[in-house]
C-alpha positions in Angstrom: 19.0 -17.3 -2.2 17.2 -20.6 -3.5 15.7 -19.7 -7.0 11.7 -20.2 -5.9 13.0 -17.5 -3.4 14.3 -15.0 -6.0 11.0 -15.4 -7.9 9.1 -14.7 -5.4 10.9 -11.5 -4.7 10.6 -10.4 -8.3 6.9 -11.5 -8.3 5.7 -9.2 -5.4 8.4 -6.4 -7.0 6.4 -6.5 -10.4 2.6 -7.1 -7.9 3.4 -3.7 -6.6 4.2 -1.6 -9.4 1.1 -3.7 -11.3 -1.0 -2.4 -8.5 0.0 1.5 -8.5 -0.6 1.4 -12.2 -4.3 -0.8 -12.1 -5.1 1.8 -9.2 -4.4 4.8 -11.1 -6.5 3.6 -13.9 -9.5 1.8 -11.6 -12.7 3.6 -12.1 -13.9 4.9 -8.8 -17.0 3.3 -6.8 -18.8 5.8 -5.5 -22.6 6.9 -4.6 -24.4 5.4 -7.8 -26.5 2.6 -8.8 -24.1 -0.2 -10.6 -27.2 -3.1 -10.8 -30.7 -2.6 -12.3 -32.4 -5.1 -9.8 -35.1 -7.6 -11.6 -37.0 -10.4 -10.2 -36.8 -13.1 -7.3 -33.3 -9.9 -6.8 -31.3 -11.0 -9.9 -30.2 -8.4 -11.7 -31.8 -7.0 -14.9 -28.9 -4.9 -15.5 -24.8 -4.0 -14.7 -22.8 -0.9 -15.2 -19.3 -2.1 -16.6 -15.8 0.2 -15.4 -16.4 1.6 -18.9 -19.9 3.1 -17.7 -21.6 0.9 -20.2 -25.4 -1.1 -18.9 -25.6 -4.4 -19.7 -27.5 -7.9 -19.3 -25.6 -9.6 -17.5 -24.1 -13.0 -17.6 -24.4 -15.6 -14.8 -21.1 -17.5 -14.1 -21.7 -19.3 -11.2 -23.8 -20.3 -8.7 -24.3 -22.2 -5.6 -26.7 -22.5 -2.3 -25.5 -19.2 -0.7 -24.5 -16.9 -3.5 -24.6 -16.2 -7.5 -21.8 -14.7 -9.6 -22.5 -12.4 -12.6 -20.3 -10.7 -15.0 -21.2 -7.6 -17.5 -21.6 -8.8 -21.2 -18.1 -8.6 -22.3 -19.0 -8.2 -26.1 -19.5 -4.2 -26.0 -16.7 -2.6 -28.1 -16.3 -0.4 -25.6 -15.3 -2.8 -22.7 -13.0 -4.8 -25.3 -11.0 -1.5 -26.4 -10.1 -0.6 -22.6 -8.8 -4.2 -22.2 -7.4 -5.2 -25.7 -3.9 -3.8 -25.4 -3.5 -5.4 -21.9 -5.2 -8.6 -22.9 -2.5 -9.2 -26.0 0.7 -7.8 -24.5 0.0 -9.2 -21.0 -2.2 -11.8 -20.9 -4.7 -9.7 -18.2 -7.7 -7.9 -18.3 -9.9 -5.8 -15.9 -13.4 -6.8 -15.1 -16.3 -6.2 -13.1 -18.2 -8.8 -10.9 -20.8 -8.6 -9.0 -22.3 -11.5 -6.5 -25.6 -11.9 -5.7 -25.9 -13.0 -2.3 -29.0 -15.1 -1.1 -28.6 -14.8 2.7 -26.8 -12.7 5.0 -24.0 -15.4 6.6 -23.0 -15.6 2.7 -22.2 -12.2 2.6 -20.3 -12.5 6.1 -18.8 -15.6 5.1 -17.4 -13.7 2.0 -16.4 -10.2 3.4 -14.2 -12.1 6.1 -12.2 -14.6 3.3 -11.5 -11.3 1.7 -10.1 -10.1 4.9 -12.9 -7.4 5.8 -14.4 -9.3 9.0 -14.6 -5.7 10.9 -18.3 -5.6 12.8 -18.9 -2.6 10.3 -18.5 -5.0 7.2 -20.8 -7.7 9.1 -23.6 -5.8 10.6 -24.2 -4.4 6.8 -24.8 -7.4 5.2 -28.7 -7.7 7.0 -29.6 -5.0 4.1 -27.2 -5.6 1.1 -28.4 -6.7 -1.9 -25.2 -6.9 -3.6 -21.1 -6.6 -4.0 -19.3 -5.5 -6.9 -15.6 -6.1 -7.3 -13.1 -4.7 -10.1 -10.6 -7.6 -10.4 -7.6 -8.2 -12.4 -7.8 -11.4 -13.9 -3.9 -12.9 -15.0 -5.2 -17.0 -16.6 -1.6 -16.9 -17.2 0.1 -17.0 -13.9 -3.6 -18.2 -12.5 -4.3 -15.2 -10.2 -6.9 -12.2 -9.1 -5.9 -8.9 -8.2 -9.3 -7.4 -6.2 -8.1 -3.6 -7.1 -11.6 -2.1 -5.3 -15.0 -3.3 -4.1 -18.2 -2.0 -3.0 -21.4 -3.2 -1.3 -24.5 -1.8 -2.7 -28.2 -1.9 -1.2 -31.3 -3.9 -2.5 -31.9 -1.3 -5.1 -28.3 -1.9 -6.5 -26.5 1.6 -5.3 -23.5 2.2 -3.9 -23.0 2.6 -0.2 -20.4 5.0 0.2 -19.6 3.9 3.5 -18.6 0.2 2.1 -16.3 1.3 -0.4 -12.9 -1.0 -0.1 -10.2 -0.1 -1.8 -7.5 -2.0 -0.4 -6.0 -4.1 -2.5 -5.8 -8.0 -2.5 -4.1 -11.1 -4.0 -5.2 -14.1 -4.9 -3.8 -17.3 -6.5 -6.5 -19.8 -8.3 -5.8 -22.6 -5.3 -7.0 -19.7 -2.9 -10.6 -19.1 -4.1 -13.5 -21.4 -3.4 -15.0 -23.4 -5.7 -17.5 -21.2 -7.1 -15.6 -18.1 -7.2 -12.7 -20.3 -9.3 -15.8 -21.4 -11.1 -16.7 -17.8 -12.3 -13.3 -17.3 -12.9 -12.5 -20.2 -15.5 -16.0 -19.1 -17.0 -15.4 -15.3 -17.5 -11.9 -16.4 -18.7 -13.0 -18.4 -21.6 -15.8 -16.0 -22.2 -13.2 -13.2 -22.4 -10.8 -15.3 -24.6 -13.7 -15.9 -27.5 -14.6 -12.0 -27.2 -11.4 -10.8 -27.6 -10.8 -13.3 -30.6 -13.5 -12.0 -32.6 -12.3 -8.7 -31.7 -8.7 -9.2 -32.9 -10.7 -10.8 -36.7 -12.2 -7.9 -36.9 -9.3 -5.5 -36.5 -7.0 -7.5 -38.8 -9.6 -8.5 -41.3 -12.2 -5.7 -41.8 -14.6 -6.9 -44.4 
């Protein structure tokens, strides 16, 4: 077996066990508002996977959608994510896209592999998706552990929970979703710098 063959193997091996553990800890997505909406639709506010509001951050954006990310400077979204973020290199996070017409939304359900009539017929009334990822800068990927499509007011709708899992190398994403990526990546990386000062040098 040729070597790039033996680390694929092991790669998917350690994917899977990654993914039983990230799904055991995921926060579930159910019935409740996750975006306070504010003008022209952006959103004022974002519920973290730690429960936590707050304003969020705009990563991207492009002619169909924009990507935002919850502020990542709350203690309590850097505690869940600390130990993971220094012995693995990985960190959960919540994103949520913005889309500005319907065929963005279609476009995106499908890449993601959701391109069922019921996924595209429910983009004429969504106002928004949210998706808890697992980013990895390390070995460049995104683990999409659950999503959910919410309505113009920002809540959940129950019956567009997905919860099937999904890989993705950098090279696979477009160019804004990469984008987002590389941003929430170095915005992570300061956060969790000052939050590693602060435990080893507390004034």
């Amino acid at each position: 077996m040729q070597l790039n063959t033996v680390r694929a193997v092991v790669g998917y091996r350690s994917w899977l066990v990654a993914i039983t553990v990230l799904l055991a800890l995921a926060p579930e997505l159910n019935a409740q508002q996750v975006v306070a909406r504010g003008a022209f639709g952006k959103p004022a506010q974002v519920l973290d996977q730690t429960g936590q509001w707050s304003t969020p951050l705009q990563l991207a954006s492009d002619s169909d959608v924009q990507i935002f990310m919850p502020d990542v400077s709350n203690p309590d979204w850097l505690k869940s994510n600390y130990d993971s973020y220094q012995n693995q290199g990985n960190y959960t996070l919540s994103l949520f896209t913005r889309y500005k017409r319907p065929d963005a939304c279609r476009a995106n359900q499908t890449a993601w592999g959701l391109g069922d009539a019921a996924h595209l017929n429910a983009c004429a009334t969504v106002g928004y998706r949210v998706h808890t990822v697992r980013i990895d800068p390390h070995s460049r990927s995104v683990i999409l552990l659950q999503a959910a499509m919410t309505d113009q007011n920002g809540n959940v709708i129950p019956s567009l929970v997905e919860k099937r899992t999904a890989y993705r190398s950098w090279d696979q994403l477009d160019a804004t979703s990469l984008s987002a990526v590389k941003k929430a990546n170095d915005l992570v990386a300061a956060q969790m710098k000052s939050y590693y000062d602060r435990l080893n040098n507390p004034r």
